[in-house]
C-alpha positions as a Markdown table, in Angstrom:
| # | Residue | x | y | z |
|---|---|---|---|---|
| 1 | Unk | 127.1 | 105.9 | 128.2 |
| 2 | Unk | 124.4 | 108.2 | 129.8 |
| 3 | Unk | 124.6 | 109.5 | 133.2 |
| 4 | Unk | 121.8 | 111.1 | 135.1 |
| 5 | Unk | 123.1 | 113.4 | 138.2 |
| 6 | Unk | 122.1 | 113.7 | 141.3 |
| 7 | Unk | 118.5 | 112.6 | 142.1 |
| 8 | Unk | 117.3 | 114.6 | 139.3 |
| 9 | Unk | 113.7 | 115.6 | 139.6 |
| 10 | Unk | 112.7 | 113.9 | 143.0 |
| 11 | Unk | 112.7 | 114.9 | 146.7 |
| 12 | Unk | 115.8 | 114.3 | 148.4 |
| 13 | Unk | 114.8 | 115.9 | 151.4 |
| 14 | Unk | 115.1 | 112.9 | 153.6 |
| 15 | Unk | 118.5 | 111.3 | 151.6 |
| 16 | Unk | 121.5 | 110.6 | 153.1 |
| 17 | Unk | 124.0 | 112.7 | 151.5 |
| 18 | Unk | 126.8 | 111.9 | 152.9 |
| 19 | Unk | 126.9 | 108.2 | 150.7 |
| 20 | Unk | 126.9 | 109.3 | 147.2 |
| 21 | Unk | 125.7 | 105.9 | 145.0 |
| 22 | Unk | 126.7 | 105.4 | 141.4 |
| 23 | Unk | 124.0 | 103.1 | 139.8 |
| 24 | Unk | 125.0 | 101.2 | 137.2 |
| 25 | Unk | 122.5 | 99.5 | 134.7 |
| 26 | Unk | 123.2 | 98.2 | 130.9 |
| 27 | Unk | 119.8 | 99.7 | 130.0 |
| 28 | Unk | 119.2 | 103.2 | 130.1 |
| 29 | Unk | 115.5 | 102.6 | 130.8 |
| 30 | Unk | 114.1 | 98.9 | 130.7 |
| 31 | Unk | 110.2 | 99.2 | 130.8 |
| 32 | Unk | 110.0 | 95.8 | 132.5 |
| 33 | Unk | 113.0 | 96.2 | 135.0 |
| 34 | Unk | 110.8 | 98.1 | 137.6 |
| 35 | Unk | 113.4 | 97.3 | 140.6 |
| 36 | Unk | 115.9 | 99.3 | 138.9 |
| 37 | Unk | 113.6 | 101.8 | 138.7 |
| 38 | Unk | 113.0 | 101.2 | 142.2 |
| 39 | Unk | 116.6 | 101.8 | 143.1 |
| 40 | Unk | 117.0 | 105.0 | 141.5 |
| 41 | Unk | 114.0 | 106.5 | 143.5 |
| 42 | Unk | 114.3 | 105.0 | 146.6 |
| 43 | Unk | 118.1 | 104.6 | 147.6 |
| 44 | Unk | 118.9 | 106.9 | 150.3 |
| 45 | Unk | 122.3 | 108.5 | 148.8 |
| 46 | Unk | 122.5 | 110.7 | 146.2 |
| 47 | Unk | 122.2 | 108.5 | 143.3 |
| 48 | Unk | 124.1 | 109.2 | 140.3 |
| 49 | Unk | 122.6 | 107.0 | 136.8 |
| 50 | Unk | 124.8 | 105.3 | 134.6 |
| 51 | Unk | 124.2 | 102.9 | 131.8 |
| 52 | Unk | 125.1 | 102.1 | 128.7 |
| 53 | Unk | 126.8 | 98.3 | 127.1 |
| 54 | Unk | 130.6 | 99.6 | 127.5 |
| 55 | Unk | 129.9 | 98.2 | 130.9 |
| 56 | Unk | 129.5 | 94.7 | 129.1 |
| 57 | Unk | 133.5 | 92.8 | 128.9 |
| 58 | Unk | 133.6 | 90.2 | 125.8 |
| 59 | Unk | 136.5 | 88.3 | 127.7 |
| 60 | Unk | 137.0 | 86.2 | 124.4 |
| 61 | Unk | 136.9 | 88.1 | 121.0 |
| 62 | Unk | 137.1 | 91.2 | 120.8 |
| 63 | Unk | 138.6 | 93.1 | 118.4 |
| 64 | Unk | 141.8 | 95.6 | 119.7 |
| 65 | Unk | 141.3 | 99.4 | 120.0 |
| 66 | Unk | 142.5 | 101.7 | 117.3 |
| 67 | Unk | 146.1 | 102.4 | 117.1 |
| 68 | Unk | 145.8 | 106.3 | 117.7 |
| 69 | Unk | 144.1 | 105.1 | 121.4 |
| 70 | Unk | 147.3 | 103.1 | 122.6 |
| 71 | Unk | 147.7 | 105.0 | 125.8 |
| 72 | Unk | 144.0 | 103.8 | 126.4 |
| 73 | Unk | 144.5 | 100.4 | 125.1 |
| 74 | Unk | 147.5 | 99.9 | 127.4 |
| 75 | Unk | 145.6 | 101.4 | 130.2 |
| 76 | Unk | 142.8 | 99.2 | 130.0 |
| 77 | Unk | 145.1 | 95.8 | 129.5 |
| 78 | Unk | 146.6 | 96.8 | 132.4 |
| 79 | Unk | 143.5 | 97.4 | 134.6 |
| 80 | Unk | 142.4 | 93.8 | 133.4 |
| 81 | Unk | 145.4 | 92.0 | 134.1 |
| 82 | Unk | 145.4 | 93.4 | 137.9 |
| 83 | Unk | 141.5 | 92.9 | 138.1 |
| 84 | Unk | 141.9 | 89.5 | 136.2 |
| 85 | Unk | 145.0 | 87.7 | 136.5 |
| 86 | Unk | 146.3 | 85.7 | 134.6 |
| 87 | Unk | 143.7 | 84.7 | 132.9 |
| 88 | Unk | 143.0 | 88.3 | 131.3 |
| 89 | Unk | 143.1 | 88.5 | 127.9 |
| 90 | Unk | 145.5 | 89.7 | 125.4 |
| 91 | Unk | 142.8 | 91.6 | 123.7 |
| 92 | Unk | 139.7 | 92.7 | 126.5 |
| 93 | Unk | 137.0 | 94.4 | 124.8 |
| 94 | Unk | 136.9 | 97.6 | 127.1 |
| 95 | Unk | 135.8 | 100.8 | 125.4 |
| 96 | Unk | 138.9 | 102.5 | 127.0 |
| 97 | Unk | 138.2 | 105.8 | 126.8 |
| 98 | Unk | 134.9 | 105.7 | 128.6 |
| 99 | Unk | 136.6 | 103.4 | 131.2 |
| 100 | Unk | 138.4 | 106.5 | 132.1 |
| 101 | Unk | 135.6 | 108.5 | 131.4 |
| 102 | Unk | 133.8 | 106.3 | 134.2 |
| 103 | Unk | 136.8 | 106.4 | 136.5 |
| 104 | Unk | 136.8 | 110.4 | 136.0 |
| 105 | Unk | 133.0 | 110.8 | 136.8 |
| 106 | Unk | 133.6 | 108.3 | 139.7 |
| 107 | Unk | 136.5 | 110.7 | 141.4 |
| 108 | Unk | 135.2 | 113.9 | 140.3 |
| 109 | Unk | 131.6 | 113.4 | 142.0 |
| 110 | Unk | 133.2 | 112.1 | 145.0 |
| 111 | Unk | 131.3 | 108.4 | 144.5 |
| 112 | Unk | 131.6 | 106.2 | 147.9 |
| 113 | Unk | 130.2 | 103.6 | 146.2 |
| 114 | Unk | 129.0 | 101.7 | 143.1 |
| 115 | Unk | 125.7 | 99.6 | 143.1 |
| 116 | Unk | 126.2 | 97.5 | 139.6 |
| 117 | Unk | 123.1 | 95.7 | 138.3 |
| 118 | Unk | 123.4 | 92.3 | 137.7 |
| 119 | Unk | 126.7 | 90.3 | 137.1 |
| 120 | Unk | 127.9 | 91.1 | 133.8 |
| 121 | Unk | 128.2 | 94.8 | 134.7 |
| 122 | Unk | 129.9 | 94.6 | 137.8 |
| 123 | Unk | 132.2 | 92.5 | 135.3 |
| 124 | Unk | 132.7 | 95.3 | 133.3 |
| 125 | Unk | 132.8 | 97.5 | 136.1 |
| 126 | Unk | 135.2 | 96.2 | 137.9 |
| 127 | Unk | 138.5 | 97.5 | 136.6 |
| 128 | Unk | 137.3 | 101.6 | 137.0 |
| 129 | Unk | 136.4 | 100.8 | 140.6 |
| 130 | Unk | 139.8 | 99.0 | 141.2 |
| 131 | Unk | 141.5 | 101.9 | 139.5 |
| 132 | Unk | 139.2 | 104.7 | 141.4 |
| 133 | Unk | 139.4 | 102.4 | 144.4 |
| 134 | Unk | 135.6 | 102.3 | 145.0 |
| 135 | Unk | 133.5 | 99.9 | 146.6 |
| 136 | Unk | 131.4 | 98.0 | 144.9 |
| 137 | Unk | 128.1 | 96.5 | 145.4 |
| 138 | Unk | 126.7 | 93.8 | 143.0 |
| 139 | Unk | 122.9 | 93.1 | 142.6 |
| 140 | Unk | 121.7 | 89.8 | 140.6 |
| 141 | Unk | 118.7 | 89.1 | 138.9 |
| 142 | Unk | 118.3 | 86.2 | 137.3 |
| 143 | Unk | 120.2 | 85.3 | 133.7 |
| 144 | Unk | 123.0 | 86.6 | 135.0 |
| 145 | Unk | 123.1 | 83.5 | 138.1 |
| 146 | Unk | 121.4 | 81.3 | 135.6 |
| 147 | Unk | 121.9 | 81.1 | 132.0 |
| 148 | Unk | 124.6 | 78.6 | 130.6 |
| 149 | Unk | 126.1 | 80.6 | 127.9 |
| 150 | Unk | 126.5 | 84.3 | 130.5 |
| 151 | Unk | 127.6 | 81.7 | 133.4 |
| 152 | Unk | 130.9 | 80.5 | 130.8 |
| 153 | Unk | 131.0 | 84.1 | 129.0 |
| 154 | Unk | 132.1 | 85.8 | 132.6 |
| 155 | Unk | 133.4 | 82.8 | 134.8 |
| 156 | Unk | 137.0 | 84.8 | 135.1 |
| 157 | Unk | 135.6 | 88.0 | 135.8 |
| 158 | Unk | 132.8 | 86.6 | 138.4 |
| 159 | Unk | 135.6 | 85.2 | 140.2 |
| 160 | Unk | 137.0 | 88.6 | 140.2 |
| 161 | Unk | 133.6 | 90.3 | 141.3 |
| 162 | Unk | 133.3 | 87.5 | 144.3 |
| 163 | Unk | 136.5 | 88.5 | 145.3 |
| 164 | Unk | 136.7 | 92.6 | 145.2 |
| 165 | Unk | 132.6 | 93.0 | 146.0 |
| 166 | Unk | 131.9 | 94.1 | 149.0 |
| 167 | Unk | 128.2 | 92.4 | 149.2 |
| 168 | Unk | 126.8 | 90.0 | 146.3 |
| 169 | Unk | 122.6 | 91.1 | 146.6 |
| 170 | Unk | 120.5 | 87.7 | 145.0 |
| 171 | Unk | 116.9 | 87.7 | 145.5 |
| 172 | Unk | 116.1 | 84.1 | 145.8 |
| 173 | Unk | 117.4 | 80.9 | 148.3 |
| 174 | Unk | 117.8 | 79.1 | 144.5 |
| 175 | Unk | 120.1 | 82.3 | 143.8 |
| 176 | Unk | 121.9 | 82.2 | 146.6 |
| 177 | Unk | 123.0 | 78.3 | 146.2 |
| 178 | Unk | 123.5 | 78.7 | 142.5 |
| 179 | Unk | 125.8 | 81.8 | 143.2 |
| 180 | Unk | 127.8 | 79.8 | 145.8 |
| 181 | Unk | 128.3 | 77.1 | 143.9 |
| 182 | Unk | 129.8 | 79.4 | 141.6 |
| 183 | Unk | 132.1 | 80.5 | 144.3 |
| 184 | Unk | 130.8 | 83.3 | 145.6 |
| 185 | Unk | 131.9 | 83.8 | 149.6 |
| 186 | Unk | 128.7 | 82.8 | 151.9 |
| 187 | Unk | 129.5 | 85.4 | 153.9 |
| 188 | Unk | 129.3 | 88.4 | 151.1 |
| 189 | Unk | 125.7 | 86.9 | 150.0 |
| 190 | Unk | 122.7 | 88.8 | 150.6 |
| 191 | Unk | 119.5 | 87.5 | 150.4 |
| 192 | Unk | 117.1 | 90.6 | 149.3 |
| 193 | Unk | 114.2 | 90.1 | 147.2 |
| 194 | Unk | 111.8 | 92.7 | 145.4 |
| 195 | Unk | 109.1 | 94.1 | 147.0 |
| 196 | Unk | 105.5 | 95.7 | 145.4 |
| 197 | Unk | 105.2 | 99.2 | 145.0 |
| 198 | Unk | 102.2 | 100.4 | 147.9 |
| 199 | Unk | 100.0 | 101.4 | 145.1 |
| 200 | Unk | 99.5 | 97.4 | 144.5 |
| 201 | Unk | 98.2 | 97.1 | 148.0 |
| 202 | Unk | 95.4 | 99.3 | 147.5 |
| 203 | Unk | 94.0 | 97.1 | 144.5 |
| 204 | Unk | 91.2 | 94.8 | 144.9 |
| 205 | Unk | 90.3 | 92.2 | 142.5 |
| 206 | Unk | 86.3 | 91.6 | 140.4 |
| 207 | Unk | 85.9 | 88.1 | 142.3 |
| 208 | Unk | 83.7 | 87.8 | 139.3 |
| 209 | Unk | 85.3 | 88.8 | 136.2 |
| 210 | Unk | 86.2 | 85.1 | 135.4 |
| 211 | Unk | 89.6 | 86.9 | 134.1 |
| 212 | Unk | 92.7 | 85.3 | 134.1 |
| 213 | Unk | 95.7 | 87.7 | 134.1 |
| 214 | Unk | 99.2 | 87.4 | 132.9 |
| 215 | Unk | 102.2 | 90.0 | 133.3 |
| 216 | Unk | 105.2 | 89.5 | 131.6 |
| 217 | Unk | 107.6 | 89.6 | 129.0 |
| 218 | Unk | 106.6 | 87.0 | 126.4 |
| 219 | Unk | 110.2 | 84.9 | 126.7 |
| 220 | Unk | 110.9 | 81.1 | 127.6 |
| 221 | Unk | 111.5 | 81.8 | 131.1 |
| 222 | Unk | 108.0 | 83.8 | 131.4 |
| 223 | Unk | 106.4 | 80.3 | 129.8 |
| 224 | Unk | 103.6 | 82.6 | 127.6 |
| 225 | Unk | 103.2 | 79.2 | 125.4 |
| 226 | Unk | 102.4 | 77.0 | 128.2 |
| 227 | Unk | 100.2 | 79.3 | 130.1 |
| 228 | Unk | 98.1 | 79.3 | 126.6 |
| 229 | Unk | 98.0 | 75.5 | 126.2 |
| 230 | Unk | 96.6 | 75.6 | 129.9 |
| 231 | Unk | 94.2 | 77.8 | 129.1 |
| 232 | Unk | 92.8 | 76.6 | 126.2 |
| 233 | Unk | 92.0 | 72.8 | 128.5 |
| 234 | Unk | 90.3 | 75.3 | 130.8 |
| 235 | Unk | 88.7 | 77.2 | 128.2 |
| 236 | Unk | 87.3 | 73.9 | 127.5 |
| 237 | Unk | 85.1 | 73.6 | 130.8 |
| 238 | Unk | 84.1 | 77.0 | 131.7 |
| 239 | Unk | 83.1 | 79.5 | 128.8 |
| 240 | Unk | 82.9 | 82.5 | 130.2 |
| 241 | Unk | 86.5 | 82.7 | 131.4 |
| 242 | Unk | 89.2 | 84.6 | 129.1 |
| 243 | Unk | 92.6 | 85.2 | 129.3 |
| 244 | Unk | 94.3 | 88.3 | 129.4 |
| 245 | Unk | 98.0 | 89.0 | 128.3 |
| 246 | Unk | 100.1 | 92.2 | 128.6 |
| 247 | Unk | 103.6 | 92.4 | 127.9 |
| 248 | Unk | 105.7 | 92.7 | 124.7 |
| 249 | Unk | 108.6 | 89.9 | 123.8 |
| 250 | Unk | 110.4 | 87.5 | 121.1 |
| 251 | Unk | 107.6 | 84.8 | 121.5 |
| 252 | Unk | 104.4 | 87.5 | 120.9 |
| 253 | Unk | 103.9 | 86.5 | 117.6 |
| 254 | Unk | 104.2 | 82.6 | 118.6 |
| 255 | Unk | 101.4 | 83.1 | 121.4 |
| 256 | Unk | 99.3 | 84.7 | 118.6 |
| 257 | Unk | 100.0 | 82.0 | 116.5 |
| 258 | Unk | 99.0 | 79.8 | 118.7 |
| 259 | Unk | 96.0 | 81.3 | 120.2 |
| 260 | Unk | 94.6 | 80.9 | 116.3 |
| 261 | Unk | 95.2 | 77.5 | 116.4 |
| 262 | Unk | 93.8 | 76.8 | 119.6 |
| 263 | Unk | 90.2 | 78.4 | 118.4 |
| 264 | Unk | 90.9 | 81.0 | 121.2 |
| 265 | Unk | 90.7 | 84.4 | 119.9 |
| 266 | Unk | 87.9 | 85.0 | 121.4 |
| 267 | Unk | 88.9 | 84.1 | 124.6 |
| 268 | Unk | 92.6 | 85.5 | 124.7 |
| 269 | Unk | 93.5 | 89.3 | 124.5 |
| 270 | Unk | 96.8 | 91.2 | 124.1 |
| 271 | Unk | 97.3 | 94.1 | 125.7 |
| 272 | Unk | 100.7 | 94.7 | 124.9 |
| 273 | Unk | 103.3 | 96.6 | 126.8 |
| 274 | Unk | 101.4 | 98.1 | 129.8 |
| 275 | Unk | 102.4 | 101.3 | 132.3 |
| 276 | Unk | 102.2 | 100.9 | 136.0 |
| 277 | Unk | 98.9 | 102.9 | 135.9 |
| 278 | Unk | 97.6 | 100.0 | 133.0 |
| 279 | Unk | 99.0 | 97.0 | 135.6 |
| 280 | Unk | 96.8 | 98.0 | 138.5 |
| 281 | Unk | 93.8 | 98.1 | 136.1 |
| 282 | Unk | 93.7 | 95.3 | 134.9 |
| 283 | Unk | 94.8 | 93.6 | 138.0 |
| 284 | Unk | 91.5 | 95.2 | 139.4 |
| 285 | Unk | 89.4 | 93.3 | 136.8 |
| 286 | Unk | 91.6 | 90.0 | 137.1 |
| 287 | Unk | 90.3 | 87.2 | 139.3 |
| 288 | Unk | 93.4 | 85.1 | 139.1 |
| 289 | Unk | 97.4 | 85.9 | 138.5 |
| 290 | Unk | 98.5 | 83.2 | 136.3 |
| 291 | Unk | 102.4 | 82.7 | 134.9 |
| 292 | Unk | 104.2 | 79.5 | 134.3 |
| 293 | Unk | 107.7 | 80.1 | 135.0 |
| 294 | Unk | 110.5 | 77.7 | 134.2 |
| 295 | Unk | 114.3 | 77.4 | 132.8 |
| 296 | Unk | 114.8 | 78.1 | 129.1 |
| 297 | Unk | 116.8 | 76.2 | 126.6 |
| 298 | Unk | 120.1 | 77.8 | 127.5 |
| 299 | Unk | 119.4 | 77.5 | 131.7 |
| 300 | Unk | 117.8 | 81.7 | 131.8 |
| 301 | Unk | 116.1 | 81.2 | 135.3 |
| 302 | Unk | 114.0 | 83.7 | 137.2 |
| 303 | Unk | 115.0 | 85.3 | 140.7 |
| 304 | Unk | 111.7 | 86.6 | 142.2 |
| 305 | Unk | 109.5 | 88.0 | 139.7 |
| 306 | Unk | 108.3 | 91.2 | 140.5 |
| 307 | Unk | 104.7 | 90.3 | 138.6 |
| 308 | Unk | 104.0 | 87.5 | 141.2 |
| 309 | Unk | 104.8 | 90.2 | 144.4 |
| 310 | Unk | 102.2 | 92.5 | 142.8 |
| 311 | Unk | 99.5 | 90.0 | 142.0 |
| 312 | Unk | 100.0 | 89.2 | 145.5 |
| 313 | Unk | 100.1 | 92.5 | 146.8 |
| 314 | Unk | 97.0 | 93.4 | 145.1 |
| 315 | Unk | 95.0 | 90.6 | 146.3 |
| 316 | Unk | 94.9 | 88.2 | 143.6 |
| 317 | Unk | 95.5 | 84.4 | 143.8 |
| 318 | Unk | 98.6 | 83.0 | 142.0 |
| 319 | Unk | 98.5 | 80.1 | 139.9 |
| 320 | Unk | 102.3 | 79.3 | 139.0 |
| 321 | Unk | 105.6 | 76.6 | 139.0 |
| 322 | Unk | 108.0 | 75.8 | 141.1 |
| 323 | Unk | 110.7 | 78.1 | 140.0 |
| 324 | Unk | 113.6 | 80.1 | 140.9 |
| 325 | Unk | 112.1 | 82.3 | 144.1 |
| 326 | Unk | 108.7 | 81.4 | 143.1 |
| 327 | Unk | 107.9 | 78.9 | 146.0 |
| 328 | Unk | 108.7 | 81.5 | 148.9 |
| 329 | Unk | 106.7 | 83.6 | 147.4 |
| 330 | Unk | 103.4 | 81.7 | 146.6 |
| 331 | Unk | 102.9 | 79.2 | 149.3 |
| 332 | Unk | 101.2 | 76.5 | 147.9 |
| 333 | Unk | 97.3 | 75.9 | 149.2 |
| 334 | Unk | 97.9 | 78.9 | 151.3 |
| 335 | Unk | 98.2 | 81.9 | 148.6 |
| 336 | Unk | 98.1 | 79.9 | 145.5 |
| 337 | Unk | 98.9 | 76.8 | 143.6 |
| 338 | Unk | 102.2 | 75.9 | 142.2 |
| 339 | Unk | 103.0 | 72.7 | 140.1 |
| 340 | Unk | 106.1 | 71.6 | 138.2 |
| 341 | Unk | 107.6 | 73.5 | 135.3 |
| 342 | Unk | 106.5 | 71.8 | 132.3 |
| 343 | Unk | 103.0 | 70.7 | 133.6 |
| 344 | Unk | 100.2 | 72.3 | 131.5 |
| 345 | Unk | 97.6 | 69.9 | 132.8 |
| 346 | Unk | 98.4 | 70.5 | 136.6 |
| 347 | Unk | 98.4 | 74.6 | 135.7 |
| 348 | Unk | 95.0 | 73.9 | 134.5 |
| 349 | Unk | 93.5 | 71.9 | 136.7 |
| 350 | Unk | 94.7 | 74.8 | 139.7 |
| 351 | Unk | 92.7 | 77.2 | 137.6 |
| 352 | Unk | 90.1 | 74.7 | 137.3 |
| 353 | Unk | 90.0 | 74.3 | 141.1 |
| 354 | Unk | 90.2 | 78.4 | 141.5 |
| 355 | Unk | 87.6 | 79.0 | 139.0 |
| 356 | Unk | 85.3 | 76.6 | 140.7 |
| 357 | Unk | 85.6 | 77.9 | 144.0 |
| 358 | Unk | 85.6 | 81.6 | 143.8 |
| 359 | Unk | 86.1 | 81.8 | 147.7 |
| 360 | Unk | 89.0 | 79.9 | 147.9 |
| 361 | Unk | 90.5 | 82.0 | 145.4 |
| 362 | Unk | 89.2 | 85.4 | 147.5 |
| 363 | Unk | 91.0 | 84.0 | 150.7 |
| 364 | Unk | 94.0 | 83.0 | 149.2 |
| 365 | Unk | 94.7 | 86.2 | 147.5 |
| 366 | Unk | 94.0 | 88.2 | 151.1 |
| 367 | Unk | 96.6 | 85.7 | 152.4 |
| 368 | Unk | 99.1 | 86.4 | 150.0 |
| 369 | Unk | 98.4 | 90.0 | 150.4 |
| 370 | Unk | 99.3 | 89.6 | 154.0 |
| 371 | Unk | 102.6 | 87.4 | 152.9 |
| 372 | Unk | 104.0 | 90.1 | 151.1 |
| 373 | Unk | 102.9 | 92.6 | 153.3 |
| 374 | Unk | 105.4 | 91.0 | 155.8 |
| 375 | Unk | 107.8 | 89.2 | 154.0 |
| 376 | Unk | 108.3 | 91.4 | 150.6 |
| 377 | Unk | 107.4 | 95.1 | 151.3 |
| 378 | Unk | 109.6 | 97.8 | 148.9 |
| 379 | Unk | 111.0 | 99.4 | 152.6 |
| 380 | Unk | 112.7 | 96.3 | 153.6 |
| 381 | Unk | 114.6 | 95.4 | 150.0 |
| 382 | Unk | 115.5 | 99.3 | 150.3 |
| 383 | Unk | 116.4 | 99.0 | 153.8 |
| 384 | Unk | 118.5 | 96.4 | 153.1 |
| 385 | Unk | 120.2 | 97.6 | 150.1 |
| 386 | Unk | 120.7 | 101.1 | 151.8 |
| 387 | Unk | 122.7 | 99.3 | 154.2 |
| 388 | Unk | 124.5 | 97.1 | 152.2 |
| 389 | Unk | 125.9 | 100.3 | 150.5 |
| 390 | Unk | 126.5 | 102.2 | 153.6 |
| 391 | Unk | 128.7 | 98.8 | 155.4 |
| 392 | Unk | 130.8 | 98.9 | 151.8 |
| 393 | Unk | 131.4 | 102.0 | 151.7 |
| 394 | Unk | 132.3 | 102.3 | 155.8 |
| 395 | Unk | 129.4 | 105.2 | 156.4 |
| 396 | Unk | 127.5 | 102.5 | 158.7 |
């Protein structure tokens, strides 16, 4: 576990600090998980940074604490068994002693409430803030609403979470009914998505670069491989156009593979993992934002990607599928061109249609500028979430 305290390093002049936040997020510092990021700097309170996998509960097989940590063992049983009824296990895998660690910090820094990032850590959570009798405030994503095998792993303690949360955050309508049908309480949903850093809004796209770009982690739910085969049909009818990749993933050395085969190297660059500075650039030589979204083998589903708000945000046309929270964000003909998940022809024939009309693709992009502008901006997902944490933990 690693804990930042409070605030460290940035103004909290303007805070509220009288709601102190602990943040909660199984990564100490995902490059890729801006939002979080976004969180940490942005929510009023003074913030407090956990993370760490202890915050992960195996609800299945895990193996039982050492002998010499009974007291803890029986502790943390216990905790489960109130949290999860009947249904707890004989053996939870809690990491007891930094369960009471987290419960210690929790009380000793005077926490009024804990914001957990996505679903398996408010799981995991959930016992130290019953114990410490916290709020808590739970924020999906994605894979944790979506994928098949997280969805069976932490049915019990989702049912829990629904019932003890004080407001379930989702960032998508496709969220919000997946979640529900889950059982989550219609009432306790919150519908929240990301918003663009400002620094996007000041971008403006080379109308004439002929530069396709894509931002994302190369995994199924990104679809990498299909934007590629796409590519390489419209590669076919306009030569001067090239692709350009940035991200880091599992399927990186497939989408090399591929580009080889495809007689696209030449045409295709990758640029890697990429800084915020690095996005804007090449955003600023992109003439279209391309990423074809879609559920993986195992169900992993996007919210709202984050990439799509700043393409958006920065001017750029978006070229995508009908996806998760995709659709409210792109409207298609008006900001872009979505098709279905799957359809490599259809993605290529919308950059086909883009690259051909240059003007189109300029006024789209300025109308999905304006779309997030209004619908998406960084204030109103804080805005939200600030109150969502001041309501749970009675400070509103």
């Amino acid at each position: 576990m690693a804990a930042t305290f409070p605030n460290e390093g940035r103004d909290t002049s303007v805070r509220r600090r009288d709601l102190r936040v602990a943040l909660v997020n199984p990564e100490f510092d995902a490059p890729s998980e801006t939002f979080i990021r976004a969180h940490s700097d942005h929510l009023a309170g003074e913030v407090f940074f956990f993370s760490g996998a202890p915050w992960f509960l195996d609800l299945r097989n895990a193996p039982p604490l050492p002998v010499h940590n009974r007291r803890l063992r029986e502790w943390a049983r216990a905790a489960c068994r109130q949290v999860f009824g009947a249904e707890a296990p004989a053996r939870p895998r809690v990491l007891a002693a930094e369960s009471v660690a987290f419960v210690t910090a929790l009380r000793d820094n005077a926490v009024d409430v804990v914001l957990a990032e996505f679903g398996p850590t408010a799981v995991g959570v959930l016992p130290a803030c019953v114990r410490a009798r916290v709020p808590l405030v739970v924020h999906f994503h994605g894979f944790d609403a979506s994928r098949q095998t997280t969805l069976d792993e932490y049915r019990v303690g989702y049912r829990a979470v629904f019932e003890y949360a004080s407001t379930i955050v989702v960032v998508s309508r496709a969220m919000e009914g997946a979640l529900e049908a889950l059982g989550a309480p219609r009432e306790k949903l919150l519908l929240n998505p990301y918003g663009p850093l400002e620094t996007f809004f000041g971008v403006e796209p080379d109308p004439v670069s002929r530069t396709i770009l894509a931002v994302g982690r190369f995994v199924g739910k990104k679809g990498p491989l299909h934007t590629l085969r796409a590519f390489s049909r419209v590669a076919e009818r306009h030569p001067g156009v090239r692709l350009v990749m940035a991200g880091d993933g599992p399927l990186l050395g497939q989408a090399r593979e591929l580009t080889h085969e495809l007689g696209l190297r030449d045409r295709v660059a990758f640029r890697g993992p990429v800084s915020h500075e690095q996005v804007l650039q090449l955003m600023a030589e992109a003439t279209i934002f391309a990423q074809h979204s879609r559920a993986d083998e195992l169900g992993d589903c996007e919210g709202t990607p984050v990439a799509i708000l700043e393409a958006h945000a920065a001017g750029l046309p978006v070229v995508s599928t009908r996806h998760g929270g995709i659709p409210e964000a792109v409207i298609d003909g008006a900001t872009g061109m979505l098709v279905d998940e799957g359809d490599e022809e259809g993605m290529a024939r919308a950059l086909d249609c883009l690259l051909a009309d240059p003007a189109l693709g300029r006024r789209m992009g300025l109308a999905g500028r304006v779309h997030v502008k209004e619908n998406y901006s960084i204030e109103r997902h804080i805005s939200l979430l600030d109150r969502a944490l001041a309501e749970a933990a009675g400070r509103a």
